[in-house]
C-alpha positions in Angstrom: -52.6 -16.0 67.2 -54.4 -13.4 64.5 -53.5 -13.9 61.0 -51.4 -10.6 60.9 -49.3 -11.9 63.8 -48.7 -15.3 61.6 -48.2 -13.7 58.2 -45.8 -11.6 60.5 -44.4 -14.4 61.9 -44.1 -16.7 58.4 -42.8 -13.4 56.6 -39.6 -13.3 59.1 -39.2 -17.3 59.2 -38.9 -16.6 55.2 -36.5 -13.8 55.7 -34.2 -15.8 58.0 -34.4 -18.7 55.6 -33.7 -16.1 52.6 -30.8 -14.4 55.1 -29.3 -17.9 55.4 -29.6 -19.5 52.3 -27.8 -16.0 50.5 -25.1 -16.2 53.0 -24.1 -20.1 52.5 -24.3 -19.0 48.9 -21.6 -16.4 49.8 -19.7 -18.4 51.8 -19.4 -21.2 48.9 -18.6 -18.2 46.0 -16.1 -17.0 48.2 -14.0 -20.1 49.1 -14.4 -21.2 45.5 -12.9 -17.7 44.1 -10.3 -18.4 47.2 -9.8 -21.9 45.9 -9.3 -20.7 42.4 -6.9 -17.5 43.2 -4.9 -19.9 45.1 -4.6 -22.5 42.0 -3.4 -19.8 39.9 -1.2 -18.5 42.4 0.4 -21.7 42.7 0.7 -22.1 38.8 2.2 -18.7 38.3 4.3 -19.6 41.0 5.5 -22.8 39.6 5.7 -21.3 36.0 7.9 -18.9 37.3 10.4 -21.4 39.2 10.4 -23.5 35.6 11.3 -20.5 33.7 14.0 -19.5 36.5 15.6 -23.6 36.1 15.4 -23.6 32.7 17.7 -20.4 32.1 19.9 -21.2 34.9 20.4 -24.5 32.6 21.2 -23.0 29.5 23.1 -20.6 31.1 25.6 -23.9 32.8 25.0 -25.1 28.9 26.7 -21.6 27.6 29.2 -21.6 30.0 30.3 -25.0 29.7 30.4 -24.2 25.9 32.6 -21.2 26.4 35.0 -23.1 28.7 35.0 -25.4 26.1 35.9 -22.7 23.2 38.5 -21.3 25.7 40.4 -24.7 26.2 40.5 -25.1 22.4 41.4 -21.9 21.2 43.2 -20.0 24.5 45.6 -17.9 22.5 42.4 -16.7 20.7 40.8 -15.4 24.0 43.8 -13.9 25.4 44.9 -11.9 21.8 41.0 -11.0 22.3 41.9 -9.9 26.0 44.4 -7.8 25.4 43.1 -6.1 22.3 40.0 -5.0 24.2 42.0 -3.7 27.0 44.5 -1.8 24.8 41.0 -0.5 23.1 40.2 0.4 26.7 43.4 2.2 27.5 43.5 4.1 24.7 39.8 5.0 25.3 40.6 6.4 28.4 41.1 9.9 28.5 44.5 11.2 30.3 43.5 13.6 33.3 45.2 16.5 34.7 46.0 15.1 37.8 47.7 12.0 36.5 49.7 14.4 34.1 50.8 16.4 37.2 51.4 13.6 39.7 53.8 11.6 37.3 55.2 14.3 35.6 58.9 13.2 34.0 58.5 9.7 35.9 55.0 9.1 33.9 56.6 9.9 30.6 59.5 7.6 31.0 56.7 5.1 32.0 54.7 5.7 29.7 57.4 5.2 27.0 58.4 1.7 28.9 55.2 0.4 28.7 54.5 1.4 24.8 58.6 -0.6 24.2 57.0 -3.5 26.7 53.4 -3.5 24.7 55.4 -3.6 20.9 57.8 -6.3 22.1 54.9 -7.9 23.2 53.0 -7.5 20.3 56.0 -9.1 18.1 56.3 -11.7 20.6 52.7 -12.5 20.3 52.4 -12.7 16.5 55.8 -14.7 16.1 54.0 -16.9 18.9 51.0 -16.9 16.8 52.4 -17.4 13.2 54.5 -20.6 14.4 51.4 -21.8 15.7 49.8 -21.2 12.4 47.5 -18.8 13.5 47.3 -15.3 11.4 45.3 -12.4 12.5 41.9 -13.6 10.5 41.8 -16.6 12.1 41.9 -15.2 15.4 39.3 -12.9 14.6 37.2 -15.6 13.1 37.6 -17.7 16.6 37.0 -14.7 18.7 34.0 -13.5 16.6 32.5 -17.2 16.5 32.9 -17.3 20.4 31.1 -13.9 20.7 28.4 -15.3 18.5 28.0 -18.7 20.4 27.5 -16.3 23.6 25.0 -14.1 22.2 23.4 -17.1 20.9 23.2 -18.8 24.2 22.0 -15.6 26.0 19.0 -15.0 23.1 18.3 -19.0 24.1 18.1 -18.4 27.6 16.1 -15.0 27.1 13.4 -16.9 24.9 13.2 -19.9 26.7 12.4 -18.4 30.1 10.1 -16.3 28.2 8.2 -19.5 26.6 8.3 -20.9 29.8 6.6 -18.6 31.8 3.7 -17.7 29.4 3.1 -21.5 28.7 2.5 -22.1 32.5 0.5 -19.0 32.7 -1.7 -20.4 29.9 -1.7 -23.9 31.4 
């Protein structure tokens, strides 16, 4: 063979060994970036199930605290019920169609249920005084509930939040 044919010849063999030795280089880069992506796919993944636990167990921790407040102080919770529903109803706007429909009949009900609500009402706060309860301190325990809630929501909030970036950092 003439020199050109094997400087040909060499020049390919060194092209094919270039071609092969670039492509197991490829082939090694790209199950390493594969290895990697799934590493941190797994991690987020995990992160995300620990942040998920960990509020679902502050959130059993808040609600056994507020079952706890409720079985120590139920009179507070239902004076707090009905307040916020006689805030409700009195919120609500009368419409035209309810004024129509009952007519005389809704009037006389309406007066019933205002007799029913103050006797109520009276009953309640003689129920409440001979208990020893007066209307600040059922405040105080409704408001110190509402705070203990809020608290334990923040908690939860914060904690999944912590949770999830210190396993994405991980």
């Amino acid at each position: 063979m003439s020199k050109i044919g094997e400087s040909i010849k060499s020049a390919a063999d060194n092209a094919k060994d270039g071609l092969a030795s670039a492509k197991a280089k490829t082939s090694r880069s790209s199950a390493a970036a594969r290895e990697k992506a799934t590493l941190a796919f797994e991690k987020s993944k995990d992160a995300a199930a620990a942040g998920v636990e960990q509020s679902r167990e502050i959130a059993r921790q808040a609600k056994a605290k507020t079952t706890q407040g409720i079985d120590h102080n139920p009179l507070a919770i239902v004076l707090g019920g009905i307040a916020l529903g006689a805030i409700v109803g009195a919120l609500l706007p009368r419409t035209e169609r309810e004024t129509k429909i009952m007519g005389k009949t809704g009037k006389k009900l309406n007066k019933k249920a205002r007799k029913m609500a103050e006797a109520a009402k009276i009953a309640g706060l003689g129920q409440a005084s001979t208990l020893g309860l007066n209307s600040e301190a059922v405040r105080t325990q409704f408001r110190e509930l509402v705070s203990k809630a809020a608290l334990a929501v923040k908690a939860a909030g914060q904690a999944a939040s912590e949770a999830a970036k210190d396993k994405n950092q991980g």
